[in-house]
Backbone bond lengths (Angstrom), bond angles and torsions (degrees), N, CA, C in turn:
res aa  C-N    CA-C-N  psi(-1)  N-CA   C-N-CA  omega(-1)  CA-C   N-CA-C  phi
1 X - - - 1.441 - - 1.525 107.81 -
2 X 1.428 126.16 127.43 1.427 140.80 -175.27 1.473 99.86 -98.80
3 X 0.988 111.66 120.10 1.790 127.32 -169.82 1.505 109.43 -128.62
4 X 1.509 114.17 103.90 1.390 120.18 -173.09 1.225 108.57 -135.96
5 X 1.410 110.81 123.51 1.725 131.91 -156.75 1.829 83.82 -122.45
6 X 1.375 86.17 125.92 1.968 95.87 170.37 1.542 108.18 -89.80
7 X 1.193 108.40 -38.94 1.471 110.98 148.67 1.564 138.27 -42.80
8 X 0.858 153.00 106.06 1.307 134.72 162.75 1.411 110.57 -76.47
9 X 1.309 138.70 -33.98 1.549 126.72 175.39 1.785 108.92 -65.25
10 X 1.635 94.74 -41.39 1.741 73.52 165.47 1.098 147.48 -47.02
11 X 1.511 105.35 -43.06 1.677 158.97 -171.52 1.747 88.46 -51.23
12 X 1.162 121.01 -54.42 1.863 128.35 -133.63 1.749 70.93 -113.80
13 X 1.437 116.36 -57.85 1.889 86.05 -172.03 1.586 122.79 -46.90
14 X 1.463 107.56 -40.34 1.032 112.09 179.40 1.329 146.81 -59.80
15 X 1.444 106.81 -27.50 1.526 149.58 148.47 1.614 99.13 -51.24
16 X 1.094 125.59 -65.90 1.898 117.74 -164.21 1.153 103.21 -75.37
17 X 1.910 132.77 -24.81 1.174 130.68 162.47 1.546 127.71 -57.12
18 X 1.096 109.95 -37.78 1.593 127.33 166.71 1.345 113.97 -69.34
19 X 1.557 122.93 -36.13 1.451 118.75 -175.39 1.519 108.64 -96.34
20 X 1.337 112.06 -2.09 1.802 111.27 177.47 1.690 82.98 -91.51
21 X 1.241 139.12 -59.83 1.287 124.38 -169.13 1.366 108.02 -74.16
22 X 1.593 139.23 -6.70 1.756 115.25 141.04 1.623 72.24 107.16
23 X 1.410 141.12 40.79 1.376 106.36 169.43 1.733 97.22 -151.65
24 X 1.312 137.02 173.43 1.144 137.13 -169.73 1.818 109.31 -74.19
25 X 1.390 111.40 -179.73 1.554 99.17 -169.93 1.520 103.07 -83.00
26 X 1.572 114.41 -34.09 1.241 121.41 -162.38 1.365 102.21 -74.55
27 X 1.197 122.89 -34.99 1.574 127.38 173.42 1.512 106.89 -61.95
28 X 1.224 102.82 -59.75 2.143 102.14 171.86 1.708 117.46 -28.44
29 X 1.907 92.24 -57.34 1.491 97.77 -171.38 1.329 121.17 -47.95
30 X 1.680 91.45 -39.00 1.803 98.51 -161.11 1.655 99.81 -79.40
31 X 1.238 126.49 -33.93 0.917 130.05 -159.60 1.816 103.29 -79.56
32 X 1.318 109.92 -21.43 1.690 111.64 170.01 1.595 108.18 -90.25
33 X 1.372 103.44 -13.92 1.960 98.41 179.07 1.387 119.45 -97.74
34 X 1.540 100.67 2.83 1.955 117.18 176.13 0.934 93.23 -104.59
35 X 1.633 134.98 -64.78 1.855 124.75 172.26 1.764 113.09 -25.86
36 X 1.618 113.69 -57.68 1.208 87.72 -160.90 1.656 107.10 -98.44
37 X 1.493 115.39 2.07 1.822 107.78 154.11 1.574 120.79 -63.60
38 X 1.627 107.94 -11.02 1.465 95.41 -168.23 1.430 88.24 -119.08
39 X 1.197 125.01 16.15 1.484 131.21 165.86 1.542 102.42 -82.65
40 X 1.665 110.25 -48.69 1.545 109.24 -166.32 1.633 95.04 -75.23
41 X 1.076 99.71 -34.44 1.676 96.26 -167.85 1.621 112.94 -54.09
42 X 1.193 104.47 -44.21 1.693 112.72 168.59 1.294 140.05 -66.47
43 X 1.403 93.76 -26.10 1.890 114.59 161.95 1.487 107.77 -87.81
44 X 1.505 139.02 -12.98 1.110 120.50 160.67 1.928 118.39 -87.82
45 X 1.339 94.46 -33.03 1.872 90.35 172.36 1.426 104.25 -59.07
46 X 1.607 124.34 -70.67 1.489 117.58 168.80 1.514 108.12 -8.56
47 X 1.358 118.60 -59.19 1.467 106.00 -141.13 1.823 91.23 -93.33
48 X 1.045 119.80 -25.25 1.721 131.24 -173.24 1.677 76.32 -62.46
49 X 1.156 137.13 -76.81 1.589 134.57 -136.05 1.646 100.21 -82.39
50 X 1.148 129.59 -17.63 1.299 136.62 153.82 1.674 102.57 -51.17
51 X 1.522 121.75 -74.88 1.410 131.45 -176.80 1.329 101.92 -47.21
52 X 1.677 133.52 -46.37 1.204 108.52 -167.96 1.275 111.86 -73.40
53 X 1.644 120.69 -35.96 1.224 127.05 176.80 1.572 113.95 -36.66
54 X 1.221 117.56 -68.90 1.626 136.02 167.93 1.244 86.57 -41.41
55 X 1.342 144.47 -101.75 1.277 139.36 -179.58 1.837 107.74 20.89
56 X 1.246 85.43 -97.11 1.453 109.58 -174.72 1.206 124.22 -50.66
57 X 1.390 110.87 -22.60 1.381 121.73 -169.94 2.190 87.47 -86.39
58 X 1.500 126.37 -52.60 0.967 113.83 -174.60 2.007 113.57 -56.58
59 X 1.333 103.76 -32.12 1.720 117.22 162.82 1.666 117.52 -23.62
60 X 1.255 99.89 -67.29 1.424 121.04 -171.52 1.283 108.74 -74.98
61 X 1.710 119.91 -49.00 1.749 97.23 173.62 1.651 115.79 -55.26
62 X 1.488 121.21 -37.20 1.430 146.29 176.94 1.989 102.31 -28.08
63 X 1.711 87.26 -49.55 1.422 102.60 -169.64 1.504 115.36 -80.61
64 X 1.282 100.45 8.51 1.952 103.95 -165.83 1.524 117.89 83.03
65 X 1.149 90.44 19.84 1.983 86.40 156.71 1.526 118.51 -105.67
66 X 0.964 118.91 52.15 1.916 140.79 -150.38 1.672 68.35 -80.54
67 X 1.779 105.22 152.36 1.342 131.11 -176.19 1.931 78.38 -120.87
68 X 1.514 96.38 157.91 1.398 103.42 152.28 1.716 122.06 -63.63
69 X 1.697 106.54 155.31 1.524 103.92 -164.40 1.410 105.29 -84.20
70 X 1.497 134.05 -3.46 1.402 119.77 156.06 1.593 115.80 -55.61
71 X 1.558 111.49 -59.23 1.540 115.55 173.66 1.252 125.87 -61.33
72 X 1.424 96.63 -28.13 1.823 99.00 176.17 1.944 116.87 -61.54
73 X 2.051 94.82 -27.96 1.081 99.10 -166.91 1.759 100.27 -99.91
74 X 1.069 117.34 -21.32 1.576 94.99 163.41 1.719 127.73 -60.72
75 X 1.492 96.16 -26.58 1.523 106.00 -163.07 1.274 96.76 -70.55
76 X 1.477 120.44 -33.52 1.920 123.31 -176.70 1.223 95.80 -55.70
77 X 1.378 109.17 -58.67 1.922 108.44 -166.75 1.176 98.82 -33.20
78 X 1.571 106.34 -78.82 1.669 121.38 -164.99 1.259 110.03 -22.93
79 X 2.036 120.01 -61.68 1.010 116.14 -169.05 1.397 121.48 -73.13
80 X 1.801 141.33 4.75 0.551 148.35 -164.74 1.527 127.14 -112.43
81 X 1.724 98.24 -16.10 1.197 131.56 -154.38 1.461 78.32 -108.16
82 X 1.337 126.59 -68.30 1.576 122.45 154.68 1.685 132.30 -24.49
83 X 0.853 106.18 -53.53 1.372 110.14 164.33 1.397 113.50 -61.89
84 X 1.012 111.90 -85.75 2.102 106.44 169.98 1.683 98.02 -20.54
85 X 0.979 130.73 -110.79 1.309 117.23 -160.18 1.587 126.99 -41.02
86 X 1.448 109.41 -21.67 1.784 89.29 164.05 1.693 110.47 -63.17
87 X 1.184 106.63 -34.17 1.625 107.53 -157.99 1.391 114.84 -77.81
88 X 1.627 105.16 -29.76 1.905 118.17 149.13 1.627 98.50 -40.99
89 X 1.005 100.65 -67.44 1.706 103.45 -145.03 1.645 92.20 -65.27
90 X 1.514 127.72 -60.29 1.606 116.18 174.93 1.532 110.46 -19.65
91 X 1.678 114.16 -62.75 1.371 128.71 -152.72 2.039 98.06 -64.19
92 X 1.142 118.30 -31.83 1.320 139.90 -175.73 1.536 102.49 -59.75
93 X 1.104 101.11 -71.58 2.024 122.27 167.22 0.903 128.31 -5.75
């Protein structure tokens, strides 16, 4: 693996990060670029099983399980208010 930092302060943090955890650099790298693929990977199922949930939940009013429109209309907030902050937190990521 060919590892080229245009940085050199990057270069040397990255190096003392790898040698405080006792392991090579190329092993560090990979091992911080699988943490945060299986970081995204877990914040997108989270958020998929949220959508299907909502999904399903819009299904069933569809089917005549209609909530009253006060509750119907808090539950939008909620889910909306929900949404804004996953999409903060993605953009954060």
């Amino acid at each position: 693996m060919n590892l080229r930092f245009p940085d050199p302060a990057q270069r040397a943090a990255i190096e003392a990060a790898a040698r405080q955890e006792g392991v090579s650099l190329q092993e560090y790298i990979l091992s911080a670029a699988y943490a945060r693929a299986t970081a995204v990977e877990t914040h997108f199922l989270e958020a998929f099983g949220k959508s299907m949930a909502r999904s399903g939940d819009a299904f069933a009013e569809a089917a005549g399980a209609a909530t009253p429109d006060g509750e119907r209309r808090a539950a939008e907030l909620v889910a909306r208010r929900d949404l804004e902050e996953e999409q903060e937190r993605g953009h954060a990521a």
